[in-house]
C-alpha positions in Angstrom: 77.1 157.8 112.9 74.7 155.1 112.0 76.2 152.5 109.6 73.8 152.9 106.9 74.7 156.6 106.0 78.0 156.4 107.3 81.0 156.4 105.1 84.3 154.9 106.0 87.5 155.8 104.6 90.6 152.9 103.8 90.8 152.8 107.7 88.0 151.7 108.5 87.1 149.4 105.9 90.2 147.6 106.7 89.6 147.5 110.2 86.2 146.1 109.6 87.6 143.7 107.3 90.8 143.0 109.8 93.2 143.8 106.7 95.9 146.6 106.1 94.9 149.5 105.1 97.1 149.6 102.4 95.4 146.2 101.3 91.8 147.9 100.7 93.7 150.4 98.7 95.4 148.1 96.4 93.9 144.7 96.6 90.4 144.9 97.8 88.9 147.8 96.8 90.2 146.3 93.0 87.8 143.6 93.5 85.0 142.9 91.0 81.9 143.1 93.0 83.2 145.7 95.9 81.6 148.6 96.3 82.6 151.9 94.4 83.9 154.5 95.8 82.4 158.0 96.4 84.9 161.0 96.1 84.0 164.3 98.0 85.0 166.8 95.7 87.8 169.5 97.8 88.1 173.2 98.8 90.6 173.4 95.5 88.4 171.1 93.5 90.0 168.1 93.4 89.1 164.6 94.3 88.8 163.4 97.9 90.4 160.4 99.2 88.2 157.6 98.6 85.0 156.4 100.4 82.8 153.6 100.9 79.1 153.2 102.1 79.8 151.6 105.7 76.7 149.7 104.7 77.7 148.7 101.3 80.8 147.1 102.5 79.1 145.3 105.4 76.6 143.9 102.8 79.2 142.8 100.6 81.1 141.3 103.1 78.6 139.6 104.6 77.1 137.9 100.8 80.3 135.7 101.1 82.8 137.7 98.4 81.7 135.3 95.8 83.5 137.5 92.8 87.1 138.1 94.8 90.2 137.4 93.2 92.0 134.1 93.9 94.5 136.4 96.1 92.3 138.3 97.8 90.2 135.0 98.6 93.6 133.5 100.2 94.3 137.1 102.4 90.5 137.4 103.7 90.5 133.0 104.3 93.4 133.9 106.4 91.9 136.9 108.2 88.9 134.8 108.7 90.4 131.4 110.0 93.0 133.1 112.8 91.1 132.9 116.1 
């Protein structure tokens, strides 16, 4: 699916972003400036897992994270700087 109507799921953002998917969850995602999350509603009528515009995420990836937290700038320096 084409990136800029595609949305990914904790998964994929973190394996665009080379980070745990556990770390979108709870660090990145938390971040001022990251994209929100959309929430298919369910069958039942709850709340899906969350998801984020493929292209959104690039984009903010890309615009050099100038709003991430101090901890989160440390965990994507080191993601960044490991050849």
């Amino acid at each position: 699916m084409p990136v800029d109507v595609d949305l990914w799921d904790s998964a994929h953002v973190g394996a665009y972003l080379k980070v745990s998917q556990r770390t979108v969850a709870e660090r990145i995602a938390a971040v001022p400036g990251f994209p929100k999350a959309v929430r298919v509603p369910t069958k039942g009528g709850g709340r899906g897992h969350p998801l984020w515009p493929a292209s959104e995420v690039i984009e903010w990836a890309n615009s050099g994270m100038v709003d991430l937290c101090e901890e989160c700038k440390v965990i994507l320096i080191e993601v960044y700087t490991e050849d």
